[in-house]
C-alpha positions in Angstrom: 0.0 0.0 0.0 2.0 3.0 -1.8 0.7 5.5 0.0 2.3 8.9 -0.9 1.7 10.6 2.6 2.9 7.9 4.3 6.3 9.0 2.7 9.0 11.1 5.1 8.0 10.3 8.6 9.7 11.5 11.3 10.9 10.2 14.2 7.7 10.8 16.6 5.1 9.4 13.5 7.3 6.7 13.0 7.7 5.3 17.0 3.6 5.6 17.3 3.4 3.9 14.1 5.8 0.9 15.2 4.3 0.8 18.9 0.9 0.3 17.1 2.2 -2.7 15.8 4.0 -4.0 19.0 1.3 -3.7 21.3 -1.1 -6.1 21.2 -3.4 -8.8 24.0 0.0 -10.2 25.6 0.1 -6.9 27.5 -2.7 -7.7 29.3 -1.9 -11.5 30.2 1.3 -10.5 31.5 0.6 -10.3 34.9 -0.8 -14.0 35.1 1.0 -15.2 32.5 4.3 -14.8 34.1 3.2 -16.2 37.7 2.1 -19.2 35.9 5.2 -19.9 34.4 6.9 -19.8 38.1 8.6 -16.6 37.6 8.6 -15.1 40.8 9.8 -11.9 41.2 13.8 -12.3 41.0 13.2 -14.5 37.9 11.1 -12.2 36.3 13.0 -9.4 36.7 16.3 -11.4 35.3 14.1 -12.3 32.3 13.8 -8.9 31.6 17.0 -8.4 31.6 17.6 -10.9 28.6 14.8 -10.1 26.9 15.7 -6.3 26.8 19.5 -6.9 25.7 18.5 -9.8 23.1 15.4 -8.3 21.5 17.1 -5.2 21.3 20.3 -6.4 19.8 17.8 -8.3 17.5 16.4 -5.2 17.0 19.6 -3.4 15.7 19.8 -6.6 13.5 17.0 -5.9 11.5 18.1 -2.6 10.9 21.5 -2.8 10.1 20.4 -5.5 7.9 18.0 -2.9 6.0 20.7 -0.8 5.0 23.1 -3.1 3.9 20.6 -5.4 2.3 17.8 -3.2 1.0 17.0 -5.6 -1.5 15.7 -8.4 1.2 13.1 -6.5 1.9 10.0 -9.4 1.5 10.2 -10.7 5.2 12.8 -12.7 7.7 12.5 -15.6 5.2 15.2 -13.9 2.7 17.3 -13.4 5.1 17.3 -17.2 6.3 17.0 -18.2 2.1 19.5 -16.1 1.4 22.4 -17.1 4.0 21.3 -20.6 4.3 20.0 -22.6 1.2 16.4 -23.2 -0.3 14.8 -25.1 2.0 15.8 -23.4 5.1 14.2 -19.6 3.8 11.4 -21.9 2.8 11.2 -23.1 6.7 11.2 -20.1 7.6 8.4 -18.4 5.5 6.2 -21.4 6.1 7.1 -21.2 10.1 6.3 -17.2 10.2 2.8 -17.8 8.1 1.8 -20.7 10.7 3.0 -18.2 13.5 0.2 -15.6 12.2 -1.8 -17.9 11.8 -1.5 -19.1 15.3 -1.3 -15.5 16.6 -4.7 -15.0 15.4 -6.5 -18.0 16.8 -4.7 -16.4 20.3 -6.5 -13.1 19.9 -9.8 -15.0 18.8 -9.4 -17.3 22.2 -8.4 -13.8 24.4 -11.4 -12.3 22.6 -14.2 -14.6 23.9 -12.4 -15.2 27.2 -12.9 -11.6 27.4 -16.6 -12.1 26.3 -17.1 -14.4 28.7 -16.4 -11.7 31.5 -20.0 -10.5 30.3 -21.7 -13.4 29.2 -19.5 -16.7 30.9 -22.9 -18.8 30.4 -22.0 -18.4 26.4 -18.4 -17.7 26.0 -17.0 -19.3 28.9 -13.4 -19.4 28.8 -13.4 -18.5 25.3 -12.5 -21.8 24.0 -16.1 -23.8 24.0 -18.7 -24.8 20.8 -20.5 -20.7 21.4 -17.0 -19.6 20.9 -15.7 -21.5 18.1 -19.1 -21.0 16.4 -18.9 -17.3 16.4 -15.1 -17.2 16.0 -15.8 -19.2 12.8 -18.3 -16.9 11.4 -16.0 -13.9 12.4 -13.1 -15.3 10.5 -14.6 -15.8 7.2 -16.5 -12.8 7.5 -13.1 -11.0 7.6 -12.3 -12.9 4.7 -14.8 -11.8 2.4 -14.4 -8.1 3.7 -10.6 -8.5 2.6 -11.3 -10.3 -0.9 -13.5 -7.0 -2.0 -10.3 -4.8 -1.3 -11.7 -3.5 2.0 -8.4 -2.1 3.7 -8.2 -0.7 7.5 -8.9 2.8 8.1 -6.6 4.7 9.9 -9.2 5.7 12.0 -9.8 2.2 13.3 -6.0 2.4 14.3 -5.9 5.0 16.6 -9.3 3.7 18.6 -7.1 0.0 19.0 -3.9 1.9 19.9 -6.0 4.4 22.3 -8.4 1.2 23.4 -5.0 -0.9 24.1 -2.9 1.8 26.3 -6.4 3.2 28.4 -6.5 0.4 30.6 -2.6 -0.3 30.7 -2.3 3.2 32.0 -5.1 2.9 34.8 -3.4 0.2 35.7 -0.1 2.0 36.5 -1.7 5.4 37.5 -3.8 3.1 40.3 -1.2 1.5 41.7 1.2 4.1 42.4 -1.3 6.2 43.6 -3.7 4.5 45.8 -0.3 3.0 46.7 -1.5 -0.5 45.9 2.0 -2.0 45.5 3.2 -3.6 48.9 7.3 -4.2 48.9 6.4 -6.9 51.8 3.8 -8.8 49.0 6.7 -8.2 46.6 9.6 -9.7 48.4 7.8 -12.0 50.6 9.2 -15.0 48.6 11.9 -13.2 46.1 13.5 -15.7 44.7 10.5 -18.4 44.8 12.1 -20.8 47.5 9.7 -23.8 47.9 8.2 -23.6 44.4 9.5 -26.7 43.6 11.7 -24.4 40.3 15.2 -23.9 40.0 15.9 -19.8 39.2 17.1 -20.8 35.4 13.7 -22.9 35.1 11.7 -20.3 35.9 14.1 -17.7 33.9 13.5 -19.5 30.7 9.5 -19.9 31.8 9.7 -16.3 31.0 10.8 -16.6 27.5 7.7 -18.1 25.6 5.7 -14.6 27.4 8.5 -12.0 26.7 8.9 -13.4 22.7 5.2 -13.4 22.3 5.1 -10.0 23.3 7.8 -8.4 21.4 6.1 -10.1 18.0 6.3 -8.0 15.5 9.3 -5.9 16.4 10.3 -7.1 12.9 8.0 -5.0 11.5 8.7 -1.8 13.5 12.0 -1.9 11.1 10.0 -2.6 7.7 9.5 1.1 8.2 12.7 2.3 7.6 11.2 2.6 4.1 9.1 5.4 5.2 10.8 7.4 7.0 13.2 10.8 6.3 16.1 9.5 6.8 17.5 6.0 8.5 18.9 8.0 11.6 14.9 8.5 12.4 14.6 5.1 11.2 16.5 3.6 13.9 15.9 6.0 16.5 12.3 5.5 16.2 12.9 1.9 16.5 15.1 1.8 19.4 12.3 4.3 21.6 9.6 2.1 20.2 11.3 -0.7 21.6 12.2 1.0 25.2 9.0 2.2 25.5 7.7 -1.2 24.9 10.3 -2.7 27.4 9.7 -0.3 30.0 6.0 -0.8 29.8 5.7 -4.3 30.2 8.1 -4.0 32.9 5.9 -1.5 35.1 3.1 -3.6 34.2 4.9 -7.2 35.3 6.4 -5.6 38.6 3.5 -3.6 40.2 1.2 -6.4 39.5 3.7 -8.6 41.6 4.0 -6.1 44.4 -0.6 -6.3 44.1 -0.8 -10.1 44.8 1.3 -12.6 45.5 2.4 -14.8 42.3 0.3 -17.3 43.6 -2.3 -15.5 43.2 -1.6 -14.0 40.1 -1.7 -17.5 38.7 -4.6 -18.0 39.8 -6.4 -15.3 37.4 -8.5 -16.1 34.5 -7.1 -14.3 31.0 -6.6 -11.6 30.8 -5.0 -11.4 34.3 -4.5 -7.8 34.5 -8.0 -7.4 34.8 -8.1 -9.3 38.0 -5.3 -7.2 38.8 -7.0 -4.0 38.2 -9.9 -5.2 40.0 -8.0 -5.6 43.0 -6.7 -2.3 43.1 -10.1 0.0 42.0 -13.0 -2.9 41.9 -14.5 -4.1 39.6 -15.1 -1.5 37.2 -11.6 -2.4 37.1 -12.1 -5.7 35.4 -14.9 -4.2 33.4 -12.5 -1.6 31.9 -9.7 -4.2 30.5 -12.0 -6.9 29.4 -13.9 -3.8 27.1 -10.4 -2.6 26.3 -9.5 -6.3 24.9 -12.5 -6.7 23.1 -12.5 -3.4 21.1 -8.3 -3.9 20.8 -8.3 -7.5 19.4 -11.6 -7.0 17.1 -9.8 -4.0 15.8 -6.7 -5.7 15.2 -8.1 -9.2 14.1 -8.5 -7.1 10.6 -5.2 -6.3 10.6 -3.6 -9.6 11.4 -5.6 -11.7 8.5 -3.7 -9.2 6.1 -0.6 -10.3 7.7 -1.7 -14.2 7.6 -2.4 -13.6 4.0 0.6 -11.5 3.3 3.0 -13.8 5.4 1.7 -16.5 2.7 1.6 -14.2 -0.7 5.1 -12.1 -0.3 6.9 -15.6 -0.3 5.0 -16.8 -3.3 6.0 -13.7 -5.3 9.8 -14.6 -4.6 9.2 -17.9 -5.7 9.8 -19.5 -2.4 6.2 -20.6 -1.9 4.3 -22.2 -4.9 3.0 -19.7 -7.6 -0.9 -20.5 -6.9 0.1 -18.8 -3.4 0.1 -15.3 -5.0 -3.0 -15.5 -7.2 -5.0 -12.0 -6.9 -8.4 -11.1 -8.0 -9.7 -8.4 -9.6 -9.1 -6.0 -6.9 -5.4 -6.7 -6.0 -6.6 -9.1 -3.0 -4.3 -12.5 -3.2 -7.5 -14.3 -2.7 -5.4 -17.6 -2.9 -3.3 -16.9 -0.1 -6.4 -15.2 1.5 -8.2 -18.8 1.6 -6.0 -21.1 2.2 -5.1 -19.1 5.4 -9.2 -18.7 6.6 -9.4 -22.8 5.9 -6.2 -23.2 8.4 -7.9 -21.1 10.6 -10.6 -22.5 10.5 -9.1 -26.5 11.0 -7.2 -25.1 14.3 -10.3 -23.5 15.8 -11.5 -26.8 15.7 -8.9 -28.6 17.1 -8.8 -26.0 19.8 -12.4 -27.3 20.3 -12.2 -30.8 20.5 -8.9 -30.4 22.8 -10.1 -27.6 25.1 -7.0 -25.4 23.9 -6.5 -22.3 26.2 -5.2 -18.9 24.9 -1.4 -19.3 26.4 -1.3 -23.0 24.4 -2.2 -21.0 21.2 0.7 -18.1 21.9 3.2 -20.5 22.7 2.9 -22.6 19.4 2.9 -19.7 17.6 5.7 -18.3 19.6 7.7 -21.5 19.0 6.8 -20.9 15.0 8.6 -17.6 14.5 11.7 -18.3 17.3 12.9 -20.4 14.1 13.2 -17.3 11.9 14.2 -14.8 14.6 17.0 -17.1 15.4 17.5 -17.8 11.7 17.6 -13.8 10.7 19.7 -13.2 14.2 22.3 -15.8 12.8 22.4 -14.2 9.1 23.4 -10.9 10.3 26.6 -12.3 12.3 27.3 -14.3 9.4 27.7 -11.3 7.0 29.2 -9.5 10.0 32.0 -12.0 9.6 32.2 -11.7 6.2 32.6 -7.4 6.8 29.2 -6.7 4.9 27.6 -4.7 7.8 30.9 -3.5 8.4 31.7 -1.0 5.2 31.6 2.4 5.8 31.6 2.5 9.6 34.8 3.8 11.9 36.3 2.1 14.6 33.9 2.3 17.3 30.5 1.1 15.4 32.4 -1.8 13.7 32.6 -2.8 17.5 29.0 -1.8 18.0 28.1 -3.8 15.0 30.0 -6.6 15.7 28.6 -6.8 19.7 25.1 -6.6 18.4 25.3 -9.5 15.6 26.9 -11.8 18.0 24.2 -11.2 20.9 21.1 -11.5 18.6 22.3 -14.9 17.4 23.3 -15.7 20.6 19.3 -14.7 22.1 17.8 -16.6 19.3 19.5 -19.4 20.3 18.9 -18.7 23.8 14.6 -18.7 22.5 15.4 -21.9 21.0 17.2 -23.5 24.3 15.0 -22.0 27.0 11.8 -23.1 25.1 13.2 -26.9 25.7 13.1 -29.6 23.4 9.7 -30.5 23.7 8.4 -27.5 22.6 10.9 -27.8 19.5 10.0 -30.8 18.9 6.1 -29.8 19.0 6.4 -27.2 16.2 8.5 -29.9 14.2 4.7 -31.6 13.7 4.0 -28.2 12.3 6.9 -27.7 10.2 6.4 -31.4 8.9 3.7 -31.4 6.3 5.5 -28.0 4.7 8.1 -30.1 2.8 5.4 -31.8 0.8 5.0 -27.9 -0.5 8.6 -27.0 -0.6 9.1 -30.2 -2.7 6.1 -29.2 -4.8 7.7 -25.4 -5.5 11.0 -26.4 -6.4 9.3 -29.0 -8.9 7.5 -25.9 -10.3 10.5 -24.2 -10.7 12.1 -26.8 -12.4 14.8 -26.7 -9.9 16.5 -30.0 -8.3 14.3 -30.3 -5.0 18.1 -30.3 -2.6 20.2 -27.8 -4.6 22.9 -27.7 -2.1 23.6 -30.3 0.9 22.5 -28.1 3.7 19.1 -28.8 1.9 19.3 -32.2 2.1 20.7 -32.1 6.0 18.0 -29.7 6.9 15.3 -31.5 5.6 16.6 -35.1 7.7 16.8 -33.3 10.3 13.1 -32.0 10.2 12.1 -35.7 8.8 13.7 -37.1 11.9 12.5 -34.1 14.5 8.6 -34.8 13.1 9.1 -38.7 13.7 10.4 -38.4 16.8 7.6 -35.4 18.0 4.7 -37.7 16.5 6.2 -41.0 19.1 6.1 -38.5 21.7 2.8 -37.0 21.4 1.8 -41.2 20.8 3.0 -41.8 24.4 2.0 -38.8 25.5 5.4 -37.4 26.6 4.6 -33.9 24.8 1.5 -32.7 24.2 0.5 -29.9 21.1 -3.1 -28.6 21.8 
């Protein structure tokens, strides 16, 4: 979408514009969402700590990457296709299209969890046949809305930006000045003695919460392309990004000076609504589960354009098969645009019949994209080495460069490890079936299916990874849904 005024941002338009795309329903599971991964508060406020320096460094990844590599600029798939074979920029398109995917069955679940605040006779917890019903009609209402070239209205974007930061900041502005946060609740068990967690277990509980939430951070760099000058670029990114960090921060630690993390992992999604409740009533809760509702049904739009254009951008580049980047009449890549409501529409379903909960749904999709973060993270140190991101720069930000290339590929591995192998091995079921389609491109092609050996070793390796995850989820050892 060329659109002309768009053109020459500056740094403030740009940093709103990026935090718009940031902020979306993990800020308001936060709270809950931390306490039940058995992050108490020493934990959580280590996990901060990595999650700041990695996703920042990541961060700085993308965007060194857009200047020396403008003509990448189709998604974190070329950057993985182009440092690492075929198959492996074709693992991660098809990962980052099953991650939006996933995302927006999350929002849908959040949504009529939310819904069930009002009506828990219909709703419930978001996840029962009323639910999937209506989600169902929702989703391919959406659908048809997008296929006649109906585009989001800026307007709609500042009332889910507004809707999303109202309750976050009654939540902040209530507890620091009714005084709601209690250093006694907060240190009364610091370090989570008697939780039956080690610290680094409940550390790397925090990392499935603190990736899910920084999703789309990606995109806060696309917009490089729009902006005056790169230096606005990248300083817009890097406040975007601290404002972000800060904000979840405030919203993690009061909440665990409010209750006790038991408590907190004890509240129904989204938490911070129990949290709010606690500290005003329960208009409280009323105000965050509105705020959720008009946030994710606002940004529901939004995210089937991404579902559809995570599928279509890799089509155009030939990494995805051509039917993938079909349009209509009106521009709309209705090809991409169905296949992605029918997926939708098979995982609602299986959410259904396995009584899936909103943090199952993030976390799959979470462990989707931590392939092409880590992927992307690991392409910018390999050029590094290489001196690509190097030309032009003095002394000092070679060193700079050279720091920030070896963290981000050291965080995305970190994502990977702190995840644990079962969740690896969960989203290797996911990854599975995509080789049937990668095989079915490069035949299209007319291109030898392995072009280079770290084709064919990839692919074993996923071969042997979706074996082993299907014997697992057989005995039950991991479980998916």
């Amino acid at each position: 979408m060329e659109n002309p005024k768009e053109k020459g941002l500056g740094t403030l338009r740009l940093t709103m514009f990026g935090i718009g795309l940031i902020l979306a329903s993990g800020a308001f599971a936060i709270p809950g969402d931390f306490a039940a991964a058995g992050a108490y508060p020493l934990a959580s406020l280590i996990g901060w700590g990595i999650t700041g320096v990695g996703m920042l460094s990541l961060c700085l990844c993308y965007f060194r990457l857009s200047i020396v590599k403008p003509q990448l600029t189709s998604g974190l798939y070329t950057y993985a296709r182009e440092g690492f074979g075929e198959f492996i920029g074709f693992c991660s398109a098809w990962g980052y299209w099953i991650s939006a995917i996933l995302a927006q069955i999350s929002f849908l679940t959040m949504l009529f969890s939310s819904l069930g605040h009002f009506f828990p006779g219909a709703f419930g917890a978001g996840n029962n046949l009323t639910s999937i019903v209506t989600a169902s009609v929702i989703v391919w209402v959406l659908a048809f809305l997008i296929s006649r070239g109906i585009n989001q209205a800026v307007t709609i974007n500042v009332i889910v930006v507004l809707a999303k930061l109202l309750p976050i900041l009654v939540l902040l502005v209530a507890i620091i000045f009714a005084r709601a946060f209690d250093p006694d609740v907060f240190m009364a068990n610091f370090t989570g003695e008697g939780s039956g967690m080690t610290l680094i277990e409940q550390v790397k509980g925090t990392t499935f919460i603190t990736v899910w939430i920084f999703i789309g951070i990606e995109g806060a760099v696309v917009i490089s392309q729009r902006a005056k000058t790169t230096k606005d670029a990248g300083r817009a990114t890097v406040i975007c990004f601290l404002c972000m960090l800060a904000l979840y921060m405030m919203i993690s630690v009061l909440s665990m000076g409010v209750l006790p993390t038991e408590e907190l992992a004890e509240l129904s999604t989204p938490s911070m609504a129990g949290v709010l409740e606690a500290v005003v009533g329960s208009w409280g809760a009323t105000l965050v589960n509105v705020a959720v509702i008009i946030s994710i049904a606002g940004a529901l739009f939004t995210y089937t354009i991404l579902c559809v254009d995570s599928a279509y951008a890799p089509a155009s580049k030939g990494c995805f098969p051509k039917f993938f980047a079909r349009v209509n009449e009106r521009g709309t890549p209705v090809t991409s645009l169905l296949l992605s409501t029918v997926v939708i529409q098979i995982f609602l379903i299986i959410i259904y019949f396995n009584d899936s909960t909103y943090q199952i749904c993030y976390s799959l999709s979470t462990s989707m994209i931590m392939f092409p973060y880590f992927l992307s993270g690991l392409y910018c140190l390999k050029i590094t080495f290489k001196g690509e991101t190097l030309e032009g720069l003095s002394g000092g930000a070679k060193a700079g460069t050279w720091i920030i290339a070896v963290i981000g590929a050291v965080y995305g591995a970190w994502m990977l490890y702190a995840s644990g192998w079962q969740a690896v091995l969960s989203s290797a079921v996911l990854f599975g079936p995509g080789i049937l389609l990668y095989a079915y491109t490069q035949r299209q092609k007319a291109e030898k299916i392995f072009p280079r050996v770290v084709d064919t070793v990839a692919v074993v390796v996923v071969v042997v990874a979706f074996v082993l995850s299907i014997m697992f989820m057989a005995n039950g050892t991991i479980q998916m849904f």
